[in-house]
N, CA, C and O atoms as a printed pandas DataFrame, in Angstrom:
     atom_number atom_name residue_name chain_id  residue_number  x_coord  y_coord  z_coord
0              1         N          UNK        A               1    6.102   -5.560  -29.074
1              2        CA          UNK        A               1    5.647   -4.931  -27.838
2              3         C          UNK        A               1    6.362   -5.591  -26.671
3              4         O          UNK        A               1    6.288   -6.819  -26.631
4              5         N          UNK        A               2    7.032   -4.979  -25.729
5              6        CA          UNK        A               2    7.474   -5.409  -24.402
6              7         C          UNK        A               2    6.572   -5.823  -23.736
7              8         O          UNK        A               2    5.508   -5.207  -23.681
8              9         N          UNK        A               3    6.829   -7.228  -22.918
9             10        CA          UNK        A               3    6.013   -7.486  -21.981
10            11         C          UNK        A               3    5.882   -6.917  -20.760
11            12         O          UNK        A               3    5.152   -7.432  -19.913
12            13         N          UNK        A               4    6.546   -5.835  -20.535
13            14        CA          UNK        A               4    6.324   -4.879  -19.342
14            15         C          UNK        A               4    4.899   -3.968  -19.665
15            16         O          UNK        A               4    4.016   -3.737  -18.839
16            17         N          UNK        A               5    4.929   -3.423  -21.392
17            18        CA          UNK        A               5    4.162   -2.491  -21.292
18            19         C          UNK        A               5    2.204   -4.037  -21.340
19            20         O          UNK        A               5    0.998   -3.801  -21.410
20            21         N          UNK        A               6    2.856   -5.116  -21.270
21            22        CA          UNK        A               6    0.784   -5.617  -21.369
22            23         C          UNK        A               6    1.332   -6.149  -19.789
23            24         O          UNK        A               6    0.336   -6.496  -19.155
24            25         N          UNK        A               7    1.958   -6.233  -19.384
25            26        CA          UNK        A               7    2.206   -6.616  -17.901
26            27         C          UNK        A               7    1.382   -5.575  -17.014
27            28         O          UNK        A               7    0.756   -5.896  -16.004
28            29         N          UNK        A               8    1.451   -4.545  -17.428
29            30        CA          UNK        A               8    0.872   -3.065  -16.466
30            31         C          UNK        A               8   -0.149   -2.917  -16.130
31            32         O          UNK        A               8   -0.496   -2.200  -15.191
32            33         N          UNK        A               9   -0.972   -3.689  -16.962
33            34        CA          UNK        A               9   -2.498   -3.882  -17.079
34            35         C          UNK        A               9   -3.056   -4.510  -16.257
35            36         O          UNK        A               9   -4.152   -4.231  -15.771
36            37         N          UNK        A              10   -2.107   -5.799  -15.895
37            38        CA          UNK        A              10   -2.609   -6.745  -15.102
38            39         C          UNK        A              10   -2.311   -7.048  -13.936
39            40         O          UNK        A              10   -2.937   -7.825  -13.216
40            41         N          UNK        A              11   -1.256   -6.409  -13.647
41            42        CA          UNK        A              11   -0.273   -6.408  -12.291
42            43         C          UNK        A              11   -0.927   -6.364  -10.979
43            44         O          UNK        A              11   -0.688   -6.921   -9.907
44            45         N          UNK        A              12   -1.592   -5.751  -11.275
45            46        CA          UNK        A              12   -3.030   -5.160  -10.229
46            47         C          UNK        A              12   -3.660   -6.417   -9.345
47            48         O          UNK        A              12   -3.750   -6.751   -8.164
48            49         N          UNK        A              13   -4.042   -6.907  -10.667
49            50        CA          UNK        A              13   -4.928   -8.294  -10.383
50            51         C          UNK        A              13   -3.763   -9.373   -9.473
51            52         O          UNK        A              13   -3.904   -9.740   -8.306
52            53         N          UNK        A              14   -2.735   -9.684  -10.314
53            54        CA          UNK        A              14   -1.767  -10.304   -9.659
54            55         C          UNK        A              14   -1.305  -10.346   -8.525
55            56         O          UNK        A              14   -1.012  -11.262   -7.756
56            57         N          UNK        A              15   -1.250   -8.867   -8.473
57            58        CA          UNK        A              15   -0.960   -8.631   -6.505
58            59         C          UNK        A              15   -1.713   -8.942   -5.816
59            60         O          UNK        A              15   -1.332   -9.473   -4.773
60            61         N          UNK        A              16   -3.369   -8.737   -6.098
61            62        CA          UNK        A              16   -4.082   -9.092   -5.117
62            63         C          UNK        A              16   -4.904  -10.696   -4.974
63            64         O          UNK        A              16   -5.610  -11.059   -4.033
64            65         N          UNK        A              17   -4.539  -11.505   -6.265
65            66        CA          UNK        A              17   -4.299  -13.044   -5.645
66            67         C          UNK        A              17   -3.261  -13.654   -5.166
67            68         O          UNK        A              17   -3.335  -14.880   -5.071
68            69         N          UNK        A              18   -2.303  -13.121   -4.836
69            70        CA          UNK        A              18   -1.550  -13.297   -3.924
70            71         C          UNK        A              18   -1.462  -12.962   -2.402
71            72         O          UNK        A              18   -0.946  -13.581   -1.472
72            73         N          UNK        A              19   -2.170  -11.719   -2.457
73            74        CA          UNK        A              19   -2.412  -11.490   -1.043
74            75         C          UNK        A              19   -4.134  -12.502   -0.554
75            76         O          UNK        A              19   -4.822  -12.652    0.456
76            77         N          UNK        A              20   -4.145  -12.854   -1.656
77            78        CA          UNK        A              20   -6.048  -13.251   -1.060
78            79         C          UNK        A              20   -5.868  -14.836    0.148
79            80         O          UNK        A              20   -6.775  -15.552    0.574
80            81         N          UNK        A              21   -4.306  -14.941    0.416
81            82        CA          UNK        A              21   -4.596  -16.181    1.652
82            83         C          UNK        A              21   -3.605  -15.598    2.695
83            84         O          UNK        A              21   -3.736  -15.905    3.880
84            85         N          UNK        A              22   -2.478  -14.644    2.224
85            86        CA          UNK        A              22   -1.817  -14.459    3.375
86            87         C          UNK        A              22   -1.282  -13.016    3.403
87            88         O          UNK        A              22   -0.709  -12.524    2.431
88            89         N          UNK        A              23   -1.514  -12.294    4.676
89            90        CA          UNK        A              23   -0.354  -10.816    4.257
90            91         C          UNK        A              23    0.870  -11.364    3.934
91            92         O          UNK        A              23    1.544  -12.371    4.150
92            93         N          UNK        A              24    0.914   -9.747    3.001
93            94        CA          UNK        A              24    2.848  -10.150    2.337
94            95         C          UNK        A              24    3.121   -8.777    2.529
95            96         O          UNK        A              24    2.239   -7.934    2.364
96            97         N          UNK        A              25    4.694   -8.380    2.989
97            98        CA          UNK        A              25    5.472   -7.421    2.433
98            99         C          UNK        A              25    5.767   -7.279    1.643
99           100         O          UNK        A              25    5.676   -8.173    0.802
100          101         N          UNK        A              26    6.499   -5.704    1.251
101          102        CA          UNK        A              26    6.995   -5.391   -0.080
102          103         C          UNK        A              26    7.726   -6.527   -0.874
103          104         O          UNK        A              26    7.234   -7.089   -1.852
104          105         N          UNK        A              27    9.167   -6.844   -0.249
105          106        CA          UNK        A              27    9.553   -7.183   -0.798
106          107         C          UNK        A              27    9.747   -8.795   -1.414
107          108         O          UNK        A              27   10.353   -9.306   -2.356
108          109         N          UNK        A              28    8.785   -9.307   -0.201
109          110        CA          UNK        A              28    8.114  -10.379   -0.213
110          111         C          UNK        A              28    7.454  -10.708   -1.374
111          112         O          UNK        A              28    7.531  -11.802   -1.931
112          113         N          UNK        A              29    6.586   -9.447   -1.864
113          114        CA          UNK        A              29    5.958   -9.536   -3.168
114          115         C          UNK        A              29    6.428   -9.705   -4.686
115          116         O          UNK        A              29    6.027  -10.258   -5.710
116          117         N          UNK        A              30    7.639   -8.820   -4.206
117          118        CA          UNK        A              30    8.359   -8.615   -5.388
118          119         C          UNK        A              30    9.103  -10.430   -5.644
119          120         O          UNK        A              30    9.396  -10.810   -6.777
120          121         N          UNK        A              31    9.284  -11.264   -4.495
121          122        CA          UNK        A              31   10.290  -12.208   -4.454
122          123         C          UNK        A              31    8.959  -13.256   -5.350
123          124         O          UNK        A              31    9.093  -13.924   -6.375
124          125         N          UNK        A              32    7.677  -13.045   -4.452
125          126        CA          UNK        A              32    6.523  -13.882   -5.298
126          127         C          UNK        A              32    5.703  -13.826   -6.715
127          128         O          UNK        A              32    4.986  -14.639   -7.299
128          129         N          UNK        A              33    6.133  -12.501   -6.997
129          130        CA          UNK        A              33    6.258  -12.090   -8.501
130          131         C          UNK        A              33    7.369  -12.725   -9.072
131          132         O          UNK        A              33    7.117  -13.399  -10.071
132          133         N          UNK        A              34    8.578  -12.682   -8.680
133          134        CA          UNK        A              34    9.451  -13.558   -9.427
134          135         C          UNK        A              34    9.149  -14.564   -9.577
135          136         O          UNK        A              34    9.212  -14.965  -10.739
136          137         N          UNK        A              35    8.586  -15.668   -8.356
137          138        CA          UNK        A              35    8.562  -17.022   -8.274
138          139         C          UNK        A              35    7.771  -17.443   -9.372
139          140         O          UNK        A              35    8.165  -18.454   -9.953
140          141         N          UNK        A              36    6.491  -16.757   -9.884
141          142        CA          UNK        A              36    5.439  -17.020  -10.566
142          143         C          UNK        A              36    5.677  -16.936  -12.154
143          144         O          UNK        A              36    5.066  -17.114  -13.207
144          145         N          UNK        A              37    7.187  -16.481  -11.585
145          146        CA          UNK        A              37    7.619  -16.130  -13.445
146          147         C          UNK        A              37    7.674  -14.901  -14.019
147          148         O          UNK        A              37    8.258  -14.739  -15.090
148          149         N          UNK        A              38    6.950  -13.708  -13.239
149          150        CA          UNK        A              38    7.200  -12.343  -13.564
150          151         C          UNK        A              38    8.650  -12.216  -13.591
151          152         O          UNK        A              38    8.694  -11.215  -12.875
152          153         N          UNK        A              39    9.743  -12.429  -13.834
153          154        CA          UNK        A              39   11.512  -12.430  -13.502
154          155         C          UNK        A              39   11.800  -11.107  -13.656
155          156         O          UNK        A              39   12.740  -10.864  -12.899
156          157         N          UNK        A              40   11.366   -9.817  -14.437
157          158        CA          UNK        A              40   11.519   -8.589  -14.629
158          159         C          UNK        A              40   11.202   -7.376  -14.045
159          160         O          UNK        A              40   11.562   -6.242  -14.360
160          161         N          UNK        A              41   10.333   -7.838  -12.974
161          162        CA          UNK        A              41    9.626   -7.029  -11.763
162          163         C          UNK        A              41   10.356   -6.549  -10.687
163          164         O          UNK        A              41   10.953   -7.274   -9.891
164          165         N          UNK        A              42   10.321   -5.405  -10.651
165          166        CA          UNK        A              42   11.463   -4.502   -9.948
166          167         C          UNK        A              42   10.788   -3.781   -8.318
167          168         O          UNK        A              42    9.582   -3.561   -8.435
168          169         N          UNK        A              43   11.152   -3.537   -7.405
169          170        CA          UNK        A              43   10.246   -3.177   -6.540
170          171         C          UNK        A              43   10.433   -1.987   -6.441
171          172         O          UNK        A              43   11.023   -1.658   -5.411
172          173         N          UNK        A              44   10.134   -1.131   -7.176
173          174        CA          UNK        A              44   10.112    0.196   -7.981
174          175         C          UNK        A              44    8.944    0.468   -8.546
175          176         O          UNK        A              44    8.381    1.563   -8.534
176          177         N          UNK        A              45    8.429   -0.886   -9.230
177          178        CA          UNK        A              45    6.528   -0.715   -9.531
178          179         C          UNK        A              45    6.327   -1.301   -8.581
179          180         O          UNK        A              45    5.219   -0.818   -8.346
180          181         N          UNK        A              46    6.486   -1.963   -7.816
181          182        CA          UNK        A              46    5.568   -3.078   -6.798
182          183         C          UNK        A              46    5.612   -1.812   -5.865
183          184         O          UNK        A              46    4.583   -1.248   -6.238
184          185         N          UNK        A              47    5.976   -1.268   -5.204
185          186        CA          UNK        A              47    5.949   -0.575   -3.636
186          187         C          UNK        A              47    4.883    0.458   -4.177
187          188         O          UNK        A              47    3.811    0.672   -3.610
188          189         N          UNK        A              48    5.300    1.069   -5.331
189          190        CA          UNK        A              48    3.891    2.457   -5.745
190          191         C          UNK        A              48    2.426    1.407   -5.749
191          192         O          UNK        A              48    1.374    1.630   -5.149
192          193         N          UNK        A              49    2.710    0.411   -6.488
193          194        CA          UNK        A              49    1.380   -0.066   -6.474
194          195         C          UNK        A              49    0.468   -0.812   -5.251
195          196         O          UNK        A              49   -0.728   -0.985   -5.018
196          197         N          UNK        A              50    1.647   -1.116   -4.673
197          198        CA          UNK        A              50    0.505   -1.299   -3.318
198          199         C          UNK        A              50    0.262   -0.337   -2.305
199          200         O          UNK        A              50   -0.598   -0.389   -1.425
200          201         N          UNK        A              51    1.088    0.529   -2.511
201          202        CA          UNK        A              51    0.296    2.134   -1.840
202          203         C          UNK        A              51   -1.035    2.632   -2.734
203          204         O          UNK        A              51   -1.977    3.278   -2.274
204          205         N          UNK        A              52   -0.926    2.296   -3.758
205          206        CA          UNK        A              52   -1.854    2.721   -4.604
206          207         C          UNK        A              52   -3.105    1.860   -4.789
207          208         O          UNK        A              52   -3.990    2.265   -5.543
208          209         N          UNK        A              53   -3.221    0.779   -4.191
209          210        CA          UNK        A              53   -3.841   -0.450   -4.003
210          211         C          UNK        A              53   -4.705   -0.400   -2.606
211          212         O          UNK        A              53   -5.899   -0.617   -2.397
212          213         N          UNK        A              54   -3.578   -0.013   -1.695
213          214        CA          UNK        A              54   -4.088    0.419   -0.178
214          215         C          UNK        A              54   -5.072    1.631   -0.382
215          216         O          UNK        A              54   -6.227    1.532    0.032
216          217         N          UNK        A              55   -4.579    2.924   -1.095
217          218        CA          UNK        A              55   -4.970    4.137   -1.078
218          219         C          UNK        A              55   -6.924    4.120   -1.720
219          220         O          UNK        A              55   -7.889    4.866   -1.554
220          221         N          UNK        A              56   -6.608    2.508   -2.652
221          222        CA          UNK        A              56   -8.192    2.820   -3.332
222          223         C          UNK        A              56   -8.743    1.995   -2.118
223          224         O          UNK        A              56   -9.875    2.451   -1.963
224          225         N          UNK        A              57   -8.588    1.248   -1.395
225          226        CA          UNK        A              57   -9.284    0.682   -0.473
226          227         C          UNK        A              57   -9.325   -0.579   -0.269
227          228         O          UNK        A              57  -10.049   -1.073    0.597
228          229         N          UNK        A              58   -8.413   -1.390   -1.182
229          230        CA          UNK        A              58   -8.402   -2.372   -1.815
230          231         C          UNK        A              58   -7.524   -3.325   -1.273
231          232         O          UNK        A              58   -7.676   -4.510   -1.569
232          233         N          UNK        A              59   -6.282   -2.827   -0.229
233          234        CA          UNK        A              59   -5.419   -3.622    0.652
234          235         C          UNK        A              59   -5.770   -2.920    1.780
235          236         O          UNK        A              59   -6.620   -2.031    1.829
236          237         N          UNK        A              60   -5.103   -3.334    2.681
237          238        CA          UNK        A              60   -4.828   -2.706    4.260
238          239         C          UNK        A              60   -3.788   -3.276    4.400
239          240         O          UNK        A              60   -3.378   -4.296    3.846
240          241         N          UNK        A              61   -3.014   -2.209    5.647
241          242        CA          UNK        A              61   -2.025   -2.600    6.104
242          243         C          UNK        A              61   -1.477   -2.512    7.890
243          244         O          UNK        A              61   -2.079   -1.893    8.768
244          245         N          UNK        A              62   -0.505   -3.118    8.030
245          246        CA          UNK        A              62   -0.375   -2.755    8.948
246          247         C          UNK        A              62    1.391   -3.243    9.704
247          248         O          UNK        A              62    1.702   -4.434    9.696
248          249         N          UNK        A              63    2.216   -2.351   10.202
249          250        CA          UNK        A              63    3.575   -2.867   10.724
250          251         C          UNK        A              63    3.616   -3.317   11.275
251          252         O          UNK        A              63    3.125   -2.868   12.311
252          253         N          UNK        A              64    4.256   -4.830   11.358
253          254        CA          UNK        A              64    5.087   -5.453   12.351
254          255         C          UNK        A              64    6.781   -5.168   12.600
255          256         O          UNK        A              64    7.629   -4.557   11.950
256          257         N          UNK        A              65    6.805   -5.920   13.855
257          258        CA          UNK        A              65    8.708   -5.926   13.887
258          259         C          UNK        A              65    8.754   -7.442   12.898
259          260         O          UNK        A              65    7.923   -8.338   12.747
260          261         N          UNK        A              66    9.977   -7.247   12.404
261          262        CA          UNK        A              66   10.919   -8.145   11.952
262          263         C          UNK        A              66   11.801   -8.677   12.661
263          264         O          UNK        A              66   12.465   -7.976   13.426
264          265         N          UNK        A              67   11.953   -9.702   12.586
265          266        CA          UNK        A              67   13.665  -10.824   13.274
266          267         C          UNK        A              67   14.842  -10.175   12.755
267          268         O          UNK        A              67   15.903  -10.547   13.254
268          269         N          UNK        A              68   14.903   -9.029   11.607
269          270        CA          UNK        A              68   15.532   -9.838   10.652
270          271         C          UNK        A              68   15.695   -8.451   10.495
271          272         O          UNK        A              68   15.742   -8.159    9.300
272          273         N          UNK        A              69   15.794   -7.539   11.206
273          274        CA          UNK        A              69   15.936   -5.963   10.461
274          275         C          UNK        A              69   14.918   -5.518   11.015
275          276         O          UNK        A              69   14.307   -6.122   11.897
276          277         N          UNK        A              70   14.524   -4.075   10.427
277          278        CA          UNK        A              70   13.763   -3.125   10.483
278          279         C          UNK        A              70   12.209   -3.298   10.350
279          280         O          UNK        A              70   11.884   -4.352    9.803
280          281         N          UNK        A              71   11.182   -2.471   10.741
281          282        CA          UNK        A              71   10.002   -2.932   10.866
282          283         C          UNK        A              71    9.718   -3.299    9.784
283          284         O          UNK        A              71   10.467   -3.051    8.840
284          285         N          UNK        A              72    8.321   -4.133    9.592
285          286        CA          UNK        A              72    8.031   -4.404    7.798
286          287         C          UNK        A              72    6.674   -4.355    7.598
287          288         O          UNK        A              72    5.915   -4.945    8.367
288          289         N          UNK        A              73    6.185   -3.574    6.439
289          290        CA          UNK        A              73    4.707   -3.782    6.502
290          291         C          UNK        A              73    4.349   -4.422    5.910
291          292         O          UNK        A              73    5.004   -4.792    4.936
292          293         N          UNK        A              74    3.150   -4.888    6.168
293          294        CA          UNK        A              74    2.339   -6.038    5.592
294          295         C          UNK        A              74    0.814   -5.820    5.279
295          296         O          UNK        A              74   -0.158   -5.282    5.808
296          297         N          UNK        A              75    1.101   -6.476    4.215
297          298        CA          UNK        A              75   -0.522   -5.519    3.250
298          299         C          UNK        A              75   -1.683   -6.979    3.535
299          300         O          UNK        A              75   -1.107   -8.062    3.436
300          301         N          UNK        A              76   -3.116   -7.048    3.845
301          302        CA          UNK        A              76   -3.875   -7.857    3.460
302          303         C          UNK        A              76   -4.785   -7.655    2.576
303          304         O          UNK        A              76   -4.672   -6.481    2.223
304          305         N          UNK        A              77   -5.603   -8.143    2.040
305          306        CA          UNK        A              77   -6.708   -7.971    1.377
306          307         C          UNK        A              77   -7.914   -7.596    2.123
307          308         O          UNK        A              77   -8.324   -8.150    3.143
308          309         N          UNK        A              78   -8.589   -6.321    1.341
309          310        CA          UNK        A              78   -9.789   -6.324    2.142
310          311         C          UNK        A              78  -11.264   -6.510    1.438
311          312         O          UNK        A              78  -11.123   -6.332    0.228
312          313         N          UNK        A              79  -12.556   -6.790    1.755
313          314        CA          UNK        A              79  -13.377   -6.705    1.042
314          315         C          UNK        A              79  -13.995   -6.724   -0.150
315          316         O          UNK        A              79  -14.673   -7.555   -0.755
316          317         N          UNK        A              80  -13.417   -5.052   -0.469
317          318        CA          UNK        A              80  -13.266   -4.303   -1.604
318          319         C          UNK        A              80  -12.402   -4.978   -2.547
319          320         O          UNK        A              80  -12.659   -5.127   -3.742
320          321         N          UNK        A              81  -11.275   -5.414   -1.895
321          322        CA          UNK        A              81  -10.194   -5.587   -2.925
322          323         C          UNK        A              81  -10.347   -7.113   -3.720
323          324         O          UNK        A              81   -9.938   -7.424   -4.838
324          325         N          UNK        A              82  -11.378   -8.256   -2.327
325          326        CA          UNK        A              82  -11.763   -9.477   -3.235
326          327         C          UNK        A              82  -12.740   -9.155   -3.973
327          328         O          UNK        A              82  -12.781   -9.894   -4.956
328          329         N          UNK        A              83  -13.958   -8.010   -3.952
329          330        CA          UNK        A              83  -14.533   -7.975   -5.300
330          331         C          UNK        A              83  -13.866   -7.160   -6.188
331          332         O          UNK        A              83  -14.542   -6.971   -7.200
332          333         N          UNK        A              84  -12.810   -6.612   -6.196
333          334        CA          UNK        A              84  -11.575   -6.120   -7.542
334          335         C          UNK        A              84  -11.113   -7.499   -8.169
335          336         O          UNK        A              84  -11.018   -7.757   -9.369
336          337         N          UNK        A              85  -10.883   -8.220   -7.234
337          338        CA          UNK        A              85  -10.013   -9.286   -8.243
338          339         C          UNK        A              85  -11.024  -10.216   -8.435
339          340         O          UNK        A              85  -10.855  -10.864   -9.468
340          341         N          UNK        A              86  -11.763  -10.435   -7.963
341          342        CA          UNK        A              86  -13.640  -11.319   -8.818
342          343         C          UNK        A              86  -13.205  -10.744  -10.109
343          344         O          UNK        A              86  -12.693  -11.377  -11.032
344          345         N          UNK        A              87  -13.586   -8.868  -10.065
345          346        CA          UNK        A              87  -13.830   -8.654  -11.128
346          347         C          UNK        A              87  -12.431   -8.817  -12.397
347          348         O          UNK        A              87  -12.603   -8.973  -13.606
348          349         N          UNK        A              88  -11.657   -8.763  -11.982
349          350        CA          UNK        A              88  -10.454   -8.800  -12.567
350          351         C          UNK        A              88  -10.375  -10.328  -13.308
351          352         O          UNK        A              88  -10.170  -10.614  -14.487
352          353         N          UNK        A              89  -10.563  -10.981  -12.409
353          354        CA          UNK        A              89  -10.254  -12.374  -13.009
354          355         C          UNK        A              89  -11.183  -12.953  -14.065
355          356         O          UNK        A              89  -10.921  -13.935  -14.760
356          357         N          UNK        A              90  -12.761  -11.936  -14.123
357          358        CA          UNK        A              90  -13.726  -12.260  -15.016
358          359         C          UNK        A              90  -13.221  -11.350  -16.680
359          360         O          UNK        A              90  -13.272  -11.666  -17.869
360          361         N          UNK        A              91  -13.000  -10.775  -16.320
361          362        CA          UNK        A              91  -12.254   -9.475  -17.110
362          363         C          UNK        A              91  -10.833  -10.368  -17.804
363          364         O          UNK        A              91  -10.440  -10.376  -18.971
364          365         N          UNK        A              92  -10.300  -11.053  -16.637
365          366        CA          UNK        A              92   -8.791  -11.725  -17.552
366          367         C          UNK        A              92   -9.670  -12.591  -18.636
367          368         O          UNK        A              92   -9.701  -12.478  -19.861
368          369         N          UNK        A              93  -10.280  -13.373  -17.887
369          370        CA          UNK        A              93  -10.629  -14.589  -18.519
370          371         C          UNK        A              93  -11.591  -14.390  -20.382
371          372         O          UNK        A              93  -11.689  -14.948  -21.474
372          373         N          UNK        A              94  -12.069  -13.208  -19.618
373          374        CA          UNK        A              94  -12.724  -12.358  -21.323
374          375         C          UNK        A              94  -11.149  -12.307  -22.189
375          376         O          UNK        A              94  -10.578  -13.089  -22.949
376          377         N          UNK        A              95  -10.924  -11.368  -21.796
377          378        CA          UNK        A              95  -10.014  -11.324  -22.619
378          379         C          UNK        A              95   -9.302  -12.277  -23.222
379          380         O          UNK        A              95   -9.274  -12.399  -24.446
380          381         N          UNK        A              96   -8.637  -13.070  -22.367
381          382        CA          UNK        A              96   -7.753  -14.176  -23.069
382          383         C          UNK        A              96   -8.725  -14.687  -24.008
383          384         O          UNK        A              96   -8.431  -14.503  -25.190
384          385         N          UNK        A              97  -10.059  -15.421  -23.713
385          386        CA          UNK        A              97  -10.907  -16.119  -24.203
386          387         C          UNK        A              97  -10.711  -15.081  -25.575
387          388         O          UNK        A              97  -10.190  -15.845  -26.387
388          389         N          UNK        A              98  -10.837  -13.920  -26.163
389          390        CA          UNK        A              98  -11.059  -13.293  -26.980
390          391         C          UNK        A              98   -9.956  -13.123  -28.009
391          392         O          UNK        A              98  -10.142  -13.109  -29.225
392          393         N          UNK        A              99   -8.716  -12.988  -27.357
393          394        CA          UNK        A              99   -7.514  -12.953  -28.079
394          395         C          UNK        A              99   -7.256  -14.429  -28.714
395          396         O          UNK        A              99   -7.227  -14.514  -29.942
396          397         N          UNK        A             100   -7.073  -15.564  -27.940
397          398        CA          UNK        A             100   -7.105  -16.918  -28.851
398          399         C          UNK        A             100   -7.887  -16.917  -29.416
399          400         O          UNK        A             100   -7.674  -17.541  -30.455
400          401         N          UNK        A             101   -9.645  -16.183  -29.288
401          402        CA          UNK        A             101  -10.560  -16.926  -30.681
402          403         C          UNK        A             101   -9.418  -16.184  -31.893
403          404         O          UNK        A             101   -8.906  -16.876  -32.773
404          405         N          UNK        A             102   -9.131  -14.626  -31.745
405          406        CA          UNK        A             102   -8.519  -14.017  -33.129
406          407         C          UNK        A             102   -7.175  -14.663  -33.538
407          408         O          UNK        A             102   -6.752  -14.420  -34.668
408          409         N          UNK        A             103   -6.187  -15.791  -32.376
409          410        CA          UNK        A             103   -5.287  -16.076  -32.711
410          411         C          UNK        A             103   -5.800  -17.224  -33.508
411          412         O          UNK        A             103   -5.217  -17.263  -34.592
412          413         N          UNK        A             104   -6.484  -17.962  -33.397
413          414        CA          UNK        A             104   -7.083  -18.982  -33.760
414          415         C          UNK        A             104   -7.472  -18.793  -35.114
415          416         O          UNK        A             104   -6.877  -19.337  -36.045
416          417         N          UNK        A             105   -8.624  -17.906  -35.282
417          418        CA          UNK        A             105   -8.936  -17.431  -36.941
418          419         C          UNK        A             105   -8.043  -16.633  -37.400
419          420         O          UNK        A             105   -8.208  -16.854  -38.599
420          421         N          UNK        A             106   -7.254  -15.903  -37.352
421          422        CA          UNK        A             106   -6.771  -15.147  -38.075
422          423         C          UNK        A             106   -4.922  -15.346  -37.956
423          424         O          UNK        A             106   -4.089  -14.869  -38.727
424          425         N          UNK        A             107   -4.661  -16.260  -36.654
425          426        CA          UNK        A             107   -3.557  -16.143  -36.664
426          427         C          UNK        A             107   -2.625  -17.257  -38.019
427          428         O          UNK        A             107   -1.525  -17.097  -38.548
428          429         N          UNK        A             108   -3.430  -18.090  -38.152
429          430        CA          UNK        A             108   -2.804  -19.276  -39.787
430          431         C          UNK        A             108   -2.045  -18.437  -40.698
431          432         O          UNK        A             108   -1.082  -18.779  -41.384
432          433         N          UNK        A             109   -2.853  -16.763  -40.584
433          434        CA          UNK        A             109   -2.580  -16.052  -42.189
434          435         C          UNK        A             109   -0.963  -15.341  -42.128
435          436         O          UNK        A             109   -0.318  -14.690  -42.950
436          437         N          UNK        A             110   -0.721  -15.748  -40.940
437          438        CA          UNK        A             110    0.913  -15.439  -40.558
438          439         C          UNK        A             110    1.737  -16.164  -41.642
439          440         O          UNK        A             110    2.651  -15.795  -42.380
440          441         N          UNK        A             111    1.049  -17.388  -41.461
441          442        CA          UNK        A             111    1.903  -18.547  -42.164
442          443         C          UNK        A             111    1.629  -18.524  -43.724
443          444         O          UNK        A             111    2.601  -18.876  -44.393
444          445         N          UNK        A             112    1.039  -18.344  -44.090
445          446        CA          UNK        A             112    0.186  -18.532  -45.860
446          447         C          UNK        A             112    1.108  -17.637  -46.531
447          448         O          UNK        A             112    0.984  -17.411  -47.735
């Protein structure tokens, strides 16, 4: 399985602990997805998803000028969107917790 297609799942969550201390721009995001180790993240999914992020209610935004070029927007977190990633992060933490118990019992029989 590609790690793009279990990446998709979670991307969501990702974006929005990153925005939970400071607005970021697009491509800003995409540069802090790299930093974190995502290296395959294209801002091709990142720009749909934070329109799509904004659209559920879950970012806000708003343009500034740039030094540096053209205007740039900048997404924050709102409300809504810190109880998405509460819930998200309770939701990661199930999961992982669930996948090591099965790697744990069942993963030895790889080896046998």
């Amino acid at each position: 399985m590609k790690q793009t297609q279990l990446l998709k799942g979670v991307l969501e969550g990702c974006v929005l602990l990153i925005v939970l201390e400071n607005e970021v721009y697009g491509y800003e995001m995409v540069q802090m997805l790299k930093e974190y180790g995502f290296k395959e993240i294209v801002a091709g999914t990142v720009y749909p998803l934070l329109q799509k992020l904004e659209k559920q209610g879950y970012l806000s935004s708003k343009i500034k000028s740039s030094p540096e070029g053209p205007d740039r927007k900048y997404y924050c977190i709102t409300s809504e969107g810190r109880v998405h990633c509460q819930e998200f992060i309770q939701q990661w933490q199930n999961l992982v917790s669930n996948v090591n118990n099965l790697i744990c019992l069942k993963g030895a029989k790889l080896y046998e």
